[in-house]
TORMIMI-722261 format. One line per field, with one value per residue (C-alpha): x, y, z; residue in one letter. Coordinates in Angstrom, 1 decimal. Layout:
east <- c(X, ...) $
north <- c(Y, ...) $
up <- c(Z, ...) $
rest <- c(A, ...) $
END
This chain:
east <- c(0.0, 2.9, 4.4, 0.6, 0.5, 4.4, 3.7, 0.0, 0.6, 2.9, 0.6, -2.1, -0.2, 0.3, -3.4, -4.8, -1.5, -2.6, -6.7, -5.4, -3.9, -6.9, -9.2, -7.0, -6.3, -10.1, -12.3, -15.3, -15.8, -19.3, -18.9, -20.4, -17.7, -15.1, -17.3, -17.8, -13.7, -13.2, -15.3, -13.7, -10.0, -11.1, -12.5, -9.0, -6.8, -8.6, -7.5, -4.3, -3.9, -5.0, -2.5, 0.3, -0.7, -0.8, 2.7, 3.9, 2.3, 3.7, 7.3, 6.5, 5.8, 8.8, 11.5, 9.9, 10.1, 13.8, 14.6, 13.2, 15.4, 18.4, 17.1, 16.9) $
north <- c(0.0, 2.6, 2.2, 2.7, 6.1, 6.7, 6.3, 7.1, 9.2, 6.1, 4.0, 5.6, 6.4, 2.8, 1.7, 4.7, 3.0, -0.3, 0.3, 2.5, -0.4, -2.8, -0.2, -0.8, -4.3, -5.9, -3.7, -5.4, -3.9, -2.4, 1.7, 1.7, -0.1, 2.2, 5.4, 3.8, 3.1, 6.6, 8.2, 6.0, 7.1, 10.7, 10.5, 8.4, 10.9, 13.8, 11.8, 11.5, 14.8, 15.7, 13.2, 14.5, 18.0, 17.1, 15.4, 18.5, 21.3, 18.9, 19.0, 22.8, 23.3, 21.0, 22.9, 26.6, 24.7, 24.4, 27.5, 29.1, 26.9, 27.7, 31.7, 31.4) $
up <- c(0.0, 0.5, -3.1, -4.1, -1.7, -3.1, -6.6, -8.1, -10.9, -12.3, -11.7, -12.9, -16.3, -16.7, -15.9, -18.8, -20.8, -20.5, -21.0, -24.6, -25.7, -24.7, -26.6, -29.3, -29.5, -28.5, -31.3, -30.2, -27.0, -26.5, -26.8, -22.9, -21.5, -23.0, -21.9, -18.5, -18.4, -20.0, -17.1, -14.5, -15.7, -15.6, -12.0, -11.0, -12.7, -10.1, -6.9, -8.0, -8.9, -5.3, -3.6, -5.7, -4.6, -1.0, -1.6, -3.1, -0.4, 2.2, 0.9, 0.8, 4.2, 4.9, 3.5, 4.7, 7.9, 6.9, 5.3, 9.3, 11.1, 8.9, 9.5, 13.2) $
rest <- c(X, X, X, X, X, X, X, X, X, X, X, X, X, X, X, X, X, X, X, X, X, X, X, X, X, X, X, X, X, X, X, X, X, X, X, X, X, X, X, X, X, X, X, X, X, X, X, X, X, X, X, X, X, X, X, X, X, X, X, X, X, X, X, X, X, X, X, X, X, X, X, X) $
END
């Protein structure tokens, strides 16, 4: 679960890889299941880009946090 909580945009950028290729490769799939997979990927790719901001304003805070110590 932490290389999940480490890693979600690469992750993710293999899943959306890994469903093109499907969509690709298998023509016969019904146009709802795509949709329905399309919809799901776009929902996923918004809680990963909220992790990856919280990731990024935490390592924010950290280094402000570092920069005051250094300051002090």
């Amino acid at each position: 679960m932490k290389f999940v909580r480490t890693h979600p945009a690469r992750i993710y950028a293999v899943l959306v890889a890994a469903l093109a290729l499907v969509v690709h490769y298998v023509p016969d799939l019904p146009s709802a299941l795509i949709l329905a997979l399309a919809a799901a990927v776009l929902g996923m790719g918004e809680a990963v880009q909220r992790t990856e901001n919280i990731k990024t304003t935490a390592a924010g805070d950290e280094h402000q946090d570092h920069a005051d110590e250094l300051s002090a």
